[in-house]
C-alpha positions as a Python dict, from the first residue, in 0.01 Angstrom:
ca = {
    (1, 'X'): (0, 0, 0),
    (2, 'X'): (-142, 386, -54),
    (3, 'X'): (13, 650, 116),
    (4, 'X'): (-250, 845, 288),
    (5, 'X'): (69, 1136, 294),
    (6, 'X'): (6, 1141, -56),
    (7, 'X'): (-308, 1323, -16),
    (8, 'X'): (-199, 1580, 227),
    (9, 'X'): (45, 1662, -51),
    (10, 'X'): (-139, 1701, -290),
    (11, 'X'): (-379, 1900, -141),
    (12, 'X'): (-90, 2164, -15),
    (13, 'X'): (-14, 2124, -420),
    (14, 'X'): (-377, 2215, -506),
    (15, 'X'): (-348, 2527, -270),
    (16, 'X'): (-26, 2657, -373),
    (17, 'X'): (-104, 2650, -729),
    (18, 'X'): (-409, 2802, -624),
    (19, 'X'): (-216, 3071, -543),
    (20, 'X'): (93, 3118, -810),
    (21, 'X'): (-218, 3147, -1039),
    (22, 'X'): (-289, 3518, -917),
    (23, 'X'): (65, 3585, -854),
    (24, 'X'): (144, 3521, -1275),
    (25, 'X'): (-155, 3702, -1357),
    (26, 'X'): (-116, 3969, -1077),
    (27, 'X'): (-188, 4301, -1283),
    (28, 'X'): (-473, 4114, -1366),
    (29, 'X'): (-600, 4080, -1064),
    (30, 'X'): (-544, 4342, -909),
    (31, 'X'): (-694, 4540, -1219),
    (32, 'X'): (-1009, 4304, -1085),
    (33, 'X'): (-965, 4409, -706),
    (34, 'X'): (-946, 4807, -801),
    (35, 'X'): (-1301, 4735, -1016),
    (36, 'X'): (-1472, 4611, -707),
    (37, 'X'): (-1320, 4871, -499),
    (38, 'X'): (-1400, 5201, -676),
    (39, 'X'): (-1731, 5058, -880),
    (40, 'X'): (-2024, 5046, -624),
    (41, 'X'): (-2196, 4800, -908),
    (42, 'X'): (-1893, 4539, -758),
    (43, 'X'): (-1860, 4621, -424),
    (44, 'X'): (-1977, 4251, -328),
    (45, 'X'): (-1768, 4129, -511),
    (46, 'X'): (-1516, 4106, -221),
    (47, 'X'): (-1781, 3835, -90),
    (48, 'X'): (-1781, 3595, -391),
    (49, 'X'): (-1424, 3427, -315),
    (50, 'X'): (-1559, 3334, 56),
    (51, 'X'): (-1866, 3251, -65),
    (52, 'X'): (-1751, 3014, -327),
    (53, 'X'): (-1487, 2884, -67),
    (54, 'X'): (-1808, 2819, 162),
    (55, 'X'): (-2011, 2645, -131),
    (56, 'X'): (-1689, 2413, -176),
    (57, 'X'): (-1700, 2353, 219),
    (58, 'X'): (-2037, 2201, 217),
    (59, 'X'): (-1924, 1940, -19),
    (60, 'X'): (-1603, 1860, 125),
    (61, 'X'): (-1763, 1495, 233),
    (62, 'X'): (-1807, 1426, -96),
    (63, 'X'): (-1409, 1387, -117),
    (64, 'X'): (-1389, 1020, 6),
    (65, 'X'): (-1583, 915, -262),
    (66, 'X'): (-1310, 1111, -472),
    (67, 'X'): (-1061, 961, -724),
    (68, 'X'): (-760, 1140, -781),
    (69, 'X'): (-616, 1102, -1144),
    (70, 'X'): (-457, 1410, -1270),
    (71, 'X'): (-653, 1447, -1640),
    (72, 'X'): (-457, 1598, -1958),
    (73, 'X'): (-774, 1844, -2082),
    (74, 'X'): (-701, 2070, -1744),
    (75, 'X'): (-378, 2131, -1897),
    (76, 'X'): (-548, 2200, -2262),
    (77, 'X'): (-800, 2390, -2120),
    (78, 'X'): (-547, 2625, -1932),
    (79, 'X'): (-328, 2644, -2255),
    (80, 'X'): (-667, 2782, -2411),
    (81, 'X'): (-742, 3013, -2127),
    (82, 'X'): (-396, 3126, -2165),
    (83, 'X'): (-416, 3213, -2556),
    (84, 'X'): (-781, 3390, -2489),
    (85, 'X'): (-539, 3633, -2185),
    (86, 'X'): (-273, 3709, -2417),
    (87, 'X'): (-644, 3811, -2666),
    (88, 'X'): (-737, 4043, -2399),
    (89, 'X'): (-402, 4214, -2299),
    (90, 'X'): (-324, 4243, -2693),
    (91, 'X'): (-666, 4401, -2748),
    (92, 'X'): (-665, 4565, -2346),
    (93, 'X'): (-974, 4394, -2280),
    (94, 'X'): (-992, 4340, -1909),
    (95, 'X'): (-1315, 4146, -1863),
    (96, 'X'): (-1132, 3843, -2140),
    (97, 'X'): (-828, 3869, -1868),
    (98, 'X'): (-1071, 3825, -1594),
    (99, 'X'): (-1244, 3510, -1734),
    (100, 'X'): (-937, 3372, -1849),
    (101, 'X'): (-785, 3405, -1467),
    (102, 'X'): (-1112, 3261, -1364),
    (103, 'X'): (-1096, 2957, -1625),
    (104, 'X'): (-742, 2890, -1507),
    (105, 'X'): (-819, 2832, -1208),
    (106, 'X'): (-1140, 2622, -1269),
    (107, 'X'): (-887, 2421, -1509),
    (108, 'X'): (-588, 2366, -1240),
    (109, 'X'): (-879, 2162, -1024),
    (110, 'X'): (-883, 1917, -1354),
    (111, 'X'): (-547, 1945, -1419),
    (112, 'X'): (-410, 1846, -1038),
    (113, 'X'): (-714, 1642, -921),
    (114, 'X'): (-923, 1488, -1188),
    (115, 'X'): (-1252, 1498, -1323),
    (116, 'X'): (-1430, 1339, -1023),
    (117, 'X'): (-1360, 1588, -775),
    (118, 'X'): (-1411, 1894, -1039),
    (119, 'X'): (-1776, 1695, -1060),
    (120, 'X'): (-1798, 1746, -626),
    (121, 'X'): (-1681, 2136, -637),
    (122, 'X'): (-1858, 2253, -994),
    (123, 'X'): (-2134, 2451, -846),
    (124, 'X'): (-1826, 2606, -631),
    (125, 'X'): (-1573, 2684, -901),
    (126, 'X'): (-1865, 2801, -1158),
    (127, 'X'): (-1971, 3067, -899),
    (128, 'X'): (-1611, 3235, -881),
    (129, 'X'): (-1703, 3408, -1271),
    (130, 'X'): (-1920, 3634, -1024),
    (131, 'X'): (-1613, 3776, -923),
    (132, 'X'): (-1533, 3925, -1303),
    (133, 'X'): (-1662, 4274, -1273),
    (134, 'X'): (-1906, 4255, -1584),
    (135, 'X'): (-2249, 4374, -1649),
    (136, 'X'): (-2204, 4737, -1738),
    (137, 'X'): (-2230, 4691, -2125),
    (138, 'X'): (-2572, 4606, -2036),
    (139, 'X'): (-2637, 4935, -1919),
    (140, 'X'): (-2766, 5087, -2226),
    (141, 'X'): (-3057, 4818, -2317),
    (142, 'X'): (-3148, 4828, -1945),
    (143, 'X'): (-3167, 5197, -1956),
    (144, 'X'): (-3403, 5136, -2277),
    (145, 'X'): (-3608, 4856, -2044),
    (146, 'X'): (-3655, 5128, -1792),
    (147, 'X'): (-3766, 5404, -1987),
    (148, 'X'): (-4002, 5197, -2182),
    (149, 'X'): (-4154, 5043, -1820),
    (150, 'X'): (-4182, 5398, -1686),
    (151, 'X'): (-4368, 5526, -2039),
    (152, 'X'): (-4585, 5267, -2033),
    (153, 'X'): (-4697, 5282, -1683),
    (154, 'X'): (-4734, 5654, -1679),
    (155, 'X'): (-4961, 5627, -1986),
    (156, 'X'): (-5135, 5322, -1827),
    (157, 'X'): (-5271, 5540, -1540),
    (158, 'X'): (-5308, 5892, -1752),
    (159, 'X'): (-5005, 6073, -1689),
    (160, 'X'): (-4958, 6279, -2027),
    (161, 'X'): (-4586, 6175, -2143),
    (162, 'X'): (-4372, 6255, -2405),
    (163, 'X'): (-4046, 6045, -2442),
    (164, 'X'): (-3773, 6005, -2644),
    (165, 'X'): (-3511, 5738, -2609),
    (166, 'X'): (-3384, 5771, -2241),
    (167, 'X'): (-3545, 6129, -2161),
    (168, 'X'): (-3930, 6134, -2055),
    (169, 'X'): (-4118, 6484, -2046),
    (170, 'X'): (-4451, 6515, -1831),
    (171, 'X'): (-4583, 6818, -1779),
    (172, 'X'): (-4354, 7035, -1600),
    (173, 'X'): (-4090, 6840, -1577),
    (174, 'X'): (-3811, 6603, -1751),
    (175, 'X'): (-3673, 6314, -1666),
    (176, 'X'): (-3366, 6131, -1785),
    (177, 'X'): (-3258, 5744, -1731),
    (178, 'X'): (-2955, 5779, -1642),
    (179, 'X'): (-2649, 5496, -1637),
    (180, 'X'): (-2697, 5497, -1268),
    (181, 'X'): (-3136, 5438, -1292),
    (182, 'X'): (-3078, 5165, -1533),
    (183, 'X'): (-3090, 4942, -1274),
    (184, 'X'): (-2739, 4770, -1372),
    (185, 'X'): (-2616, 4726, -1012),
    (186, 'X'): (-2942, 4588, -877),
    (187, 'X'): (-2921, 4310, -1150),
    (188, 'X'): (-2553, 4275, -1101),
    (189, 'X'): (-2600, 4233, -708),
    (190, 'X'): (-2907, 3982, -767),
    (191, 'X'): (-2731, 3757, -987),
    (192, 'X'): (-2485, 3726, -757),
    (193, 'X'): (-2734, 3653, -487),
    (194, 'X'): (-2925, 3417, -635),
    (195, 'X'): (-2599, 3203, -756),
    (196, 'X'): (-2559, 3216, -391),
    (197, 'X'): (-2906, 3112, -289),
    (198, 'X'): (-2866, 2831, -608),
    (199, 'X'): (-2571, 2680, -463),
    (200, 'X'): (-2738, 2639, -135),
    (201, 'X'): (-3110, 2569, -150),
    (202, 'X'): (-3104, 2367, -483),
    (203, 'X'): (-2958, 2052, -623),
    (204, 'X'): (-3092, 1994, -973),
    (205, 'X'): (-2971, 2201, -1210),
    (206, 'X'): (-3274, 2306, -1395),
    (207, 'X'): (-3362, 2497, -1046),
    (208, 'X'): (-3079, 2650, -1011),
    (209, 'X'): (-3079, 2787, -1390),
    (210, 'X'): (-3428, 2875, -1320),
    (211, 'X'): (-3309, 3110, -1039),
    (212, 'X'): (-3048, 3328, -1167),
    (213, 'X'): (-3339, 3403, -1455),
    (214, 'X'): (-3580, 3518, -1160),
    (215, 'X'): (-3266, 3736, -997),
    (216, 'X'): (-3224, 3891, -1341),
    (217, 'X'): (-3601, 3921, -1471),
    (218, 'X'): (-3735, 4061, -1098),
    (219, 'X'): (-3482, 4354, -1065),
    (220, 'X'): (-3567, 4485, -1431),
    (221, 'X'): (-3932, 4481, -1405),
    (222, 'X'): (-3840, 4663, -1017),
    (223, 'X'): (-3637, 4923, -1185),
    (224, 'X'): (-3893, 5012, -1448),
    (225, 'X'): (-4141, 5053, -1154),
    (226, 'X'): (-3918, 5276, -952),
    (227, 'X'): (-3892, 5476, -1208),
    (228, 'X'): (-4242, 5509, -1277),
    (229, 'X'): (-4348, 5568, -894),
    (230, 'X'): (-4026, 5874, -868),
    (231, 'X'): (-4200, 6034, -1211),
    (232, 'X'): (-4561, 5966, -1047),
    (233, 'X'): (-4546, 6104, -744),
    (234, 'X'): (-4331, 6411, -850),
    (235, 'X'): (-4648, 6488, -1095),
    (236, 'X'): (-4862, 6487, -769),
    (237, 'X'): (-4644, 6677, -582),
    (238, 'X'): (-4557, 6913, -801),
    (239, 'X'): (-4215, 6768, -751),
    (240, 'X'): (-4164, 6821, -414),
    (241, 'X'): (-4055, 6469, -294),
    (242, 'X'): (-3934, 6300, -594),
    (243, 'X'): (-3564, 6395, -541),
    (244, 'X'): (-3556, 6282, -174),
    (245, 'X'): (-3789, 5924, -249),
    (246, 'X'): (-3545, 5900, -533),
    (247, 'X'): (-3193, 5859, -336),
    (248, 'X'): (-3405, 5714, -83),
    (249, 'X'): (-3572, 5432, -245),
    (250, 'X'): (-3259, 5382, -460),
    (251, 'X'): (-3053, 5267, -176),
    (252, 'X'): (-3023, 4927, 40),
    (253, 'X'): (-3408, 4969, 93),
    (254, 'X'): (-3524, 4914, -228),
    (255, 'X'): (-3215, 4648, -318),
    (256, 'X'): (-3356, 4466, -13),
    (257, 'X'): (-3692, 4454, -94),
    (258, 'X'): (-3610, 4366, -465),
    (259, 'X'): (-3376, 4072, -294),
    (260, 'X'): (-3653, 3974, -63),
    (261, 'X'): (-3856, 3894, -382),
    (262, 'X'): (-3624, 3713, -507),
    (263, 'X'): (-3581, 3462, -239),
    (264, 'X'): (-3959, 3443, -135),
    (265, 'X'): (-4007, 3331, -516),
    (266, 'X'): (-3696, 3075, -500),
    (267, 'X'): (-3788, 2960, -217),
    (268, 'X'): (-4099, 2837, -397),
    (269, 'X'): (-3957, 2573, -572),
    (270, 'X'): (-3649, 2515, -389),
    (271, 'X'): (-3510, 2151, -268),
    (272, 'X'): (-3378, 2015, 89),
    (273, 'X'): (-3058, 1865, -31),
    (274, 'X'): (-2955, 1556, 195),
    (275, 'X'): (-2828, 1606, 498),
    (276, 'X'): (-2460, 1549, 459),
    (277, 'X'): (-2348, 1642, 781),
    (278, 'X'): (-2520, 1277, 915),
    (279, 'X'): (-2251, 1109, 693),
    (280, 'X'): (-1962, 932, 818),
    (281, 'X'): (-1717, 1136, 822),
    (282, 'X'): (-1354, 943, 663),
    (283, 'X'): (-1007, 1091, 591),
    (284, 'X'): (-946, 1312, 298),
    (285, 'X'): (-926, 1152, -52),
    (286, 'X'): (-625, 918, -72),
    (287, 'X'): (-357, 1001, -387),
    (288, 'X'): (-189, 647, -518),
    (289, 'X'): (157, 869, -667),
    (290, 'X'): (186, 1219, -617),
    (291, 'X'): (367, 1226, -935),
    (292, 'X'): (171, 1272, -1197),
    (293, 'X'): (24, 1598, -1010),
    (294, 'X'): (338, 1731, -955),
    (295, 'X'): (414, 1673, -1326),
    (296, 'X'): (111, 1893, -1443),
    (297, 'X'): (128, 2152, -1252),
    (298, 'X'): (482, 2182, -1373),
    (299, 'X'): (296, 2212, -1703),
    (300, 'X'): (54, 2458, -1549),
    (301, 'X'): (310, 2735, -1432),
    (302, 'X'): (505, 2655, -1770),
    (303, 'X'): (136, 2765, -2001),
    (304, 'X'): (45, 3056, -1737),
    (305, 'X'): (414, 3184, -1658),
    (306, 'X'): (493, 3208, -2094),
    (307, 'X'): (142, 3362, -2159),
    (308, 'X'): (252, 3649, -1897),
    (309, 'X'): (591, 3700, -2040),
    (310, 'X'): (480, 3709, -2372),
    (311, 'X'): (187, 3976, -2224),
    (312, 'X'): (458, 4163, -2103),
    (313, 'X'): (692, 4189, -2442),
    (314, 'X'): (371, 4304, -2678),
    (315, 'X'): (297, 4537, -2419),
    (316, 'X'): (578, 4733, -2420),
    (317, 'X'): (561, 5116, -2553),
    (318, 'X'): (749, 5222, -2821),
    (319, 'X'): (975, 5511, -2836),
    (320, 'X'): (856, 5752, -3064),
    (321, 'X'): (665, 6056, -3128),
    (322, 'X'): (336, 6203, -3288),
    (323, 'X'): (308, 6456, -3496),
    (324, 'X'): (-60, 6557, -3704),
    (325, 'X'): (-257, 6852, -3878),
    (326, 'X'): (-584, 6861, -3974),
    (327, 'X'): (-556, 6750, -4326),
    (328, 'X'): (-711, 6943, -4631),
    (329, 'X'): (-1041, 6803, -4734),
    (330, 'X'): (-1176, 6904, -5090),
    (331, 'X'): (-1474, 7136, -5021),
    (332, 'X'): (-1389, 7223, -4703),
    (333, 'X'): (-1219, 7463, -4477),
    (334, 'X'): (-1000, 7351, -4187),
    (335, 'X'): (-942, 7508, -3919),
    (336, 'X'): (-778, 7423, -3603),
    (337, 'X'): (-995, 7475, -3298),
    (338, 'X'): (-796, 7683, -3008),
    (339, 'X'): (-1082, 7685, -2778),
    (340, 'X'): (-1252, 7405, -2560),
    (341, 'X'): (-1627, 7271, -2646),
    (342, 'X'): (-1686, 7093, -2311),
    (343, 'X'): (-1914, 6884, -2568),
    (344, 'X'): (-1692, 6711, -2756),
    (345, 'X'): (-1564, 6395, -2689),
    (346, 'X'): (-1263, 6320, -2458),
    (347, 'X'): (-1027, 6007, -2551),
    (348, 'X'): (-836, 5913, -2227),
    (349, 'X'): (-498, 5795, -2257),
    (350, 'X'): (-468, 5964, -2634),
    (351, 'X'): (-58, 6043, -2728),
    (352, 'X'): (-194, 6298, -2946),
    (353, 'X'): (-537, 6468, -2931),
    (354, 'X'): (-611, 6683, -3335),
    (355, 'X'): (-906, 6889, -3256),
    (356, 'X'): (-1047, 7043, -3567),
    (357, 'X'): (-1332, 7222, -3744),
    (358, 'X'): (-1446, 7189, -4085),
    (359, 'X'): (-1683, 7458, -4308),
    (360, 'X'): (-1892, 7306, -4559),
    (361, 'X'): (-2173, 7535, -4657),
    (362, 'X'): (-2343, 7606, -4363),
    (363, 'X'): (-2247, 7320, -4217),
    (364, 'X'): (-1997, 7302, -3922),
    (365, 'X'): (-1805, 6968, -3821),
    (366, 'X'): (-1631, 6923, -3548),
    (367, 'X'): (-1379, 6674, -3549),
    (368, 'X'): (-1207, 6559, -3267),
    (369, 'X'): (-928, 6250, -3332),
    (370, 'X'): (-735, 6033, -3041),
    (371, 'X'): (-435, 5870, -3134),
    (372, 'X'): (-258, 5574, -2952),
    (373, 'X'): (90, 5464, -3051),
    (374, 'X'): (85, 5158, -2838),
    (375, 'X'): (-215, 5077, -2680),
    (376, 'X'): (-233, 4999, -2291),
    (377, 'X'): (-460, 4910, -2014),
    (378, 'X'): (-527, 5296, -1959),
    (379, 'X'): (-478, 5429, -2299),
    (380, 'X'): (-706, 5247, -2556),
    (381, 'X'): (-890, 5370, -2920),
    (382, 'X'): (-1146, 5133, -2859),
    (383, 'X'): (-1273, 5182, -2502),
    (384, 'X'): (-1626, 5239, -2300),
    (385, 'X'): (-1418, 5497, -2060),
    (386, 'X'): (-1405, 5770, -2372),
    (387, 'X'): (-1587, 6069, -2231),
    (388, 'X'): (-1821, 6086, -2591),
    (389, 'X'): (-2061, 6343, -2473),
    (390, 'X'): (-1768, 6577, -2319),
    (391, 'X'): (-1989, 6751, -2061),
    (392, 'X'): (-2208, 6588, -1752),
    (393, 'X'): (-2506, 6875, -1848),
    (394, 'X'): (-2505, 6675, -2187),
    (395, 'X'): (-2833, 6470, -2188),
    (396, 'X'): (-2760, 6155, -2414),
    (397, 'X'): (-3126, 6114, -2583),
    (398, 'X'): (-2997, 5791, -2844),
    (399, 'X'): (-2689, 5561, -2915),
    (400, 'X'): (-2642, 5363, -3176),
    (401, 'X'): (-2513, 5236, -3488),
    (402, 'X'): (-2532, 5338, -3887),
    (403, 'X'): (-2442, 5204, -4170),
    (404, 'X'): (-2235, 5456, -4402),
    (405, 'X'): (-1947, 5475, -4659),
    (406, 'X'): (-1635, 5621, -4505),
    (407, 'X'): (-1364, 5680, -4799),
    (408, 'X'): (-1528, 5464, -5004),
    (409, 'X'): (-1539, 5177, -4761),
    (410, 'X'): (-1881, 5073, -4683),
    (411, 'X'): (-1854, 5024, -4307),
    (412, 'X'): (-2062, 5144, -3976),
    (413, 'X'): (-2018, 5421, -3717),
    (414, 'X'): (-2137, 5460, -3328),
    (415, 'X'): (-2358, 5753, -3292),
    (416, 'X'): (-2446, 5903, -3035),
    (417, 'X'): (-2748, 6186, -2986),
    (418, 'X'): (-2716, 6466, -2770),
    (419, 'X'): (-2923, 6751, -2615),
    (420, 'X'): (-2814, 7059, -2436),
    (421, 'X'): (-2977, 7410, -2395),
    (422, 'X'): (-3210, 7357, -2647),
    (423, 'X'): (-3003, 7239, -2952),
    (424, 'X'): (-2881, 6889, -3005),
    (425, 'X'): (-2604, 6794, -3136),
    (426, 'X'): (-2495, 6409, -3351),
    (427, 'X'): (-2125, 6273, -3235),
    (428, 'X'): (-2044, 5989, -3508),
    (429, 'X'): (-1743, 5760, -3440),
    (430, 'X'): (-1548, 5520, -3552),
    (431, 'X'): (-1197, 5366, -3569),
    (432, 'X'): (-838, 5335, -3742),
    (433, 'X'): (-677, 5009, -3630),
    (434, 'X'): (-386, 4831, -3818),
    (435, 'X'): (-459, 5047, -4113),
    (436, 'X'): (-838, 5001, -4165),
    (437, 'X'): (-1144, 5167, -4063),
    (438, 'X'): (-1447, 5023, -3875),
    (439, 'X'): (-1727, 5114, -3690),
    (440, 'X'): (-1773, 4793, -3509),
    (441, 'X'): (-1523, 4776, -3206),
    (442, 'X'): (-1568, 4412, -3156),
    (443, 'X'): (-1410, 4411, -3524),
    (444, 'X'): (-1141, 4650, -3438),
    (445, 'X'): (-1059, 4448, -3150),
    (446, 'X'): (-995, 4174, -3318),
    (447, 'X'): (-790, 4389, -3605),
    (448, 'X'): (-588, 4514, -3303),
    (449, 'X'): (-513, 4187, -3156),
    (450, 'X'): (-401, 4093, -3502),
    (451, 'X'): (-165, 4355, -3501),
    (452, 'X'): (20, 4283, -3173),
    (453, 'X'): (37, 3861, -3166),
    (454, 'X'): (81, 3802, -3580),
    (455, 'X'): (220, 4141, -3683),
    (456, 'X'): (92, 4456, -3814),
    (457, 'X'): (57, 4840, -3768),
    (458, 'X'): (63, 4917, -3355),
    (459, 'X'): (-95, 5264, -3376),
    (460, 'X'): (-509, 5285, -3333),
    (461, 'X'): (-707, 5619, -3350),
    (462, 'X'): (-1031, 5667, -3280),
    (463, 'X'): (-1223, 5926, -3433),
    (464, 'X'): (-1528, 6129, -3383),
    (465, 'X'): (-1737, 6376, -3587),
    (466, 'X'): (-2032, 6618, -3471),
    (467, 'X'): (-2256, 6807, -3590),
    (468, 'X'): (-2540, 7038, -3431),
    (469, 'X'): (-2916, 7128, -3484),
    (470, 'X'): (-3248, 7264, -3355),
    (471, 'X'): (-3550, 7058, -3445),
    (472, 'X'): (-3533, 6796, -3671),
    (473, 'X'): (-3140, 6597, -3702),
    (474, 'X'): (-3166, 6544, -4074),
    (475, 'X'): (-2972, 6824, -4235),
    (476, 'X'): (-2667, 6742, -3955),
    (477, 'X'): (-2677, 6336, -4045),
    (478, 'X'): (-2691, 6437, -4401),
    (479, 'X'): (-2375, 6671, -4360),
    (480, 'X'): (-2189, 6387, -4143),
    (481, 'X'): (-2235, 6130, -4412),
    (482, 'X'): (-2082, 6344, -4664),
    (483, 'X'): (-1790, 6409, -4456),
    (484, 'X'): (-1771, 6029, -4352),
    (485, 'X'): (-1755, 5977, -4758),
    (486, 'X'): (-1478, 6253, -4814),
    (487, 'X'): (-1270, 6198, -4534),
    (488, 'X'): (-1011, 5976, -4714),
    (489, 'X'): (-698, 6239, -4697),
    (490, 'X'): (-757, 6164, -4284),
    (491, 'X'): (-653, 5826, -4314),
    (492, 'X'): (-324, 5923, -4538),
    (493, 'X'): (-234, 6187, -4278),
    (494, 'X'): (-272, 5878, -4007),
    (495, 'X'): (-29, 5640, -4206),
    (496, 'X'): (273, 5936, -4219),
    (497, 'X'): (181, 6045, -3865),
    (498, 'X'): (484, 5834, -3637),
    (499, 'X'): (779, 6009, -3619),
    (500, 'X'): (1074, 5873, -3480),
}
């Protein structure tokens, strides 16, 4: 005989897991919380978890049709999700912490339950990866889609424009996409509403798919046209409204409008799933043995609770010092640079900042050097929080990459192009992890995270270059590549840097 007990149990099981999950992974998390709280791009992210919990309510009839059989991949999967966490914390990658929490908790429903009631709540558990606060490293090719929208338009109806890369000159003005008029938290919000409006309105999944691509294309194509309606009418009004439309239209109206869109066109092609609330209604899902569930998620807090300890032990800061000069560089003269260029770059978190000049003809580099003993969540070589253009009246006119030699190694560097009171100025970067240099931070993540989980050299530095110029950039890329190629006493200053 089945004991219907069985399935209350296991149930309570389900939701207490549900909830050691976040409780092992808590500085996770609440990294996660503090992102929605202080980022208006993920304010609504406070909504997702209710949502999703909603999405999973309208299926809940679907249960008595449920078999519970506790399946082995849930606890492979989590093992996986667990080795990609200890990834992020080893690298201090939040976002792979994020989705691995996420995926862990996706997996525990397959672990506990079985396969036939992660088929019922899919929609549900997929939604919750709205929750992981991601979307900003988009910010630079949707500040590119902007600009080029706006350009076009303005040229479209005879506006006389100049632009180059995010800043766009008409006559008597200039105007510069900013991170904020990229349009990032419109998409962002969008997505999330449309994975809403998916879960709801559609069934197949070709519809829903077809969705979140309208609640990422509409806001885009929006964005470039706010743009180019703020730069219109300020050349009509011989900008007289263009700051007040601007905060104006860039608030909940235009979001809401935008959203509006994006429903009216879902809801051209949306489906009436069946009406489920007609159904009989039966008793939860019945459990033959609750053993086998309690057995795995034994397994479960095993996986999650050694990933966190092990998190913990790689994470912890050595005791030591830092102690560097600028090195000697054949050809050039160092010098060490007492006074501030609010221009420079900024490394947060750096145990040792080197700030330096260098004299090479009539050439001046700056260089400007962060180094990290042990790396952190708040103190990190590779990181989008480095303040790279130093000063908020810095307008950042190009980023990119470039392929160069630096001390013989043929490798890449970040650049980024600045322009200021009628000079600009070329900040090069790159990194020094586990004893190498790269240019590519996915690379020098991946060098790091060597370093911490298989063994290797635990300080990271990352290191920046600039030059400036009036006119035409050539003469300052030409003088950064040479440094870039001469630079090799740097790195043997770096290796003898640790003191104990």
């Amino acid at each position: 005989m089945v004991d219907r007990s069985a399935a209350v149990a296991a149930l309570a099981l389900g939701a207490a897991m549900i909830i050691a999950i976040p409780v092992l992974m808590s500085p996770t998390v609440r990294a996660m919380v503090q992102t929605w709280y202080e980022s208006n791009s993920f304010n609504h992210c406070f909504l997702i978890v209710p949502m999703a919990a909603y999405l999973a309510w309208q299926r809940r009839d679907k249960l008595q049709h449920a078999t519970v059989a506790p399946d082995w991949r849930g606890i492979v999967i989590i093992a996986v999700a667990a080795a990609a966490w200890l990834l992020g914390d080893a690298t201090g990658t939040l976002i792979v912490q994020e989705i691995s929490v996420v995926l862990m908790l996706q997996a525990l429903v397959l672990a506990i339950f079985g396969r036939s009631v992660v088929q019922i709540f899919l929609f549900p558990l997929l939604y919750l990866y709205f929750a992981v606060p991601f979307g900003l490293e988009f910010v630079p090719p949707l500040q590119t889609a902007t600009a080029f929208l706006a350009v076009g338009l303005l040229k479209l109806v005879g506006v006389p424009v100049f632009s180059d890369g995010y800043l766009i000159s008409i006559p008597g003005a200039d105007w510069y996409v900013a991170d904020a008029c990229s349009g990032v938290r419109y998409v962002i919000s969008s997505l999330a509403l449309g994975g809403l409006f998916a879960g709801l309105m559609y069934v197949s999944w070709w519809r829903r798919g077809l969705v979140l691509v309208v609640a990422i294309v509409v806001p885009i194509l929006a964005n470039g046209i706010r743009a180019f309606g703020i730069i219109l009418l300020a050349y009509m009004t011989d900008n007289k409204l263009a700051t007040g439309i601007d905060h104006l239209i860039y608030g909940w109206i235009f979001f809401t409008l935008v959203s509006a869109v994006v429903l009216a066109i879902g809801m051209m092609f949306r489906e009436v799933p069946a009406d489920q609330a007609a159904q009989k209604r039966q008793a939860p899902f019945l459990v033959k043995s609750l053993v086998p569930c309690l057995f795995s998620a034994a397994l479960v807090l095993v996986v999650v609770g050694a990933a966190r300890a092990y998190g913990d032990h790689i994470d912890a800061h050595p005791d030591q010092s830092v102690r560097l000069n600028p090195p000697d560089i054949a050809g050039y003269q160092a010098t060490v640079e007492n006074t501030e260029d609010r221009l420079l770059p900024v490394f947060n978190g750096a145990d040792l900042m080197l700030k330096a000049s260098y004299q090479h003809g009539d050439e001046t580099l700056h260089l400007r050097l962060g180094y990290y003993l042990s790396e952190g969540r708040d103190a990190q070589a590779i990181s989008p929080n480095h303040e790279l253009a130093g000063a908020p009246e810095a307008t950042i006119v190009g980023k990119g990459s470039e392929a160069v030699a630096i001390a013989g190694v043929a490798t890449s560097v970040r650049y980024q192009r600045i322009f200021v009171e009628g000079r600009g100025r070329i900040i090069w970067y790159w990194f020094w992890v586990d004893g190498r240099v790269t240019g590519d931070p996915y690379w020098a993540k991946l060098l790091e995270a060597k370093a911490k989980l298989l063994g290797g050299r635990q300080s990271a530095a990352v290191i920046a270059i600039a030059a400036d110029y009036r006119g035409y950039p050539q003469n300052a890329e030409n003088a950064l590549r040479d440094f870039a190629r001469d630079s090799g006493p740097l790195y043997s200053a770096l290796r003898q840097a640790e003191l104990r």
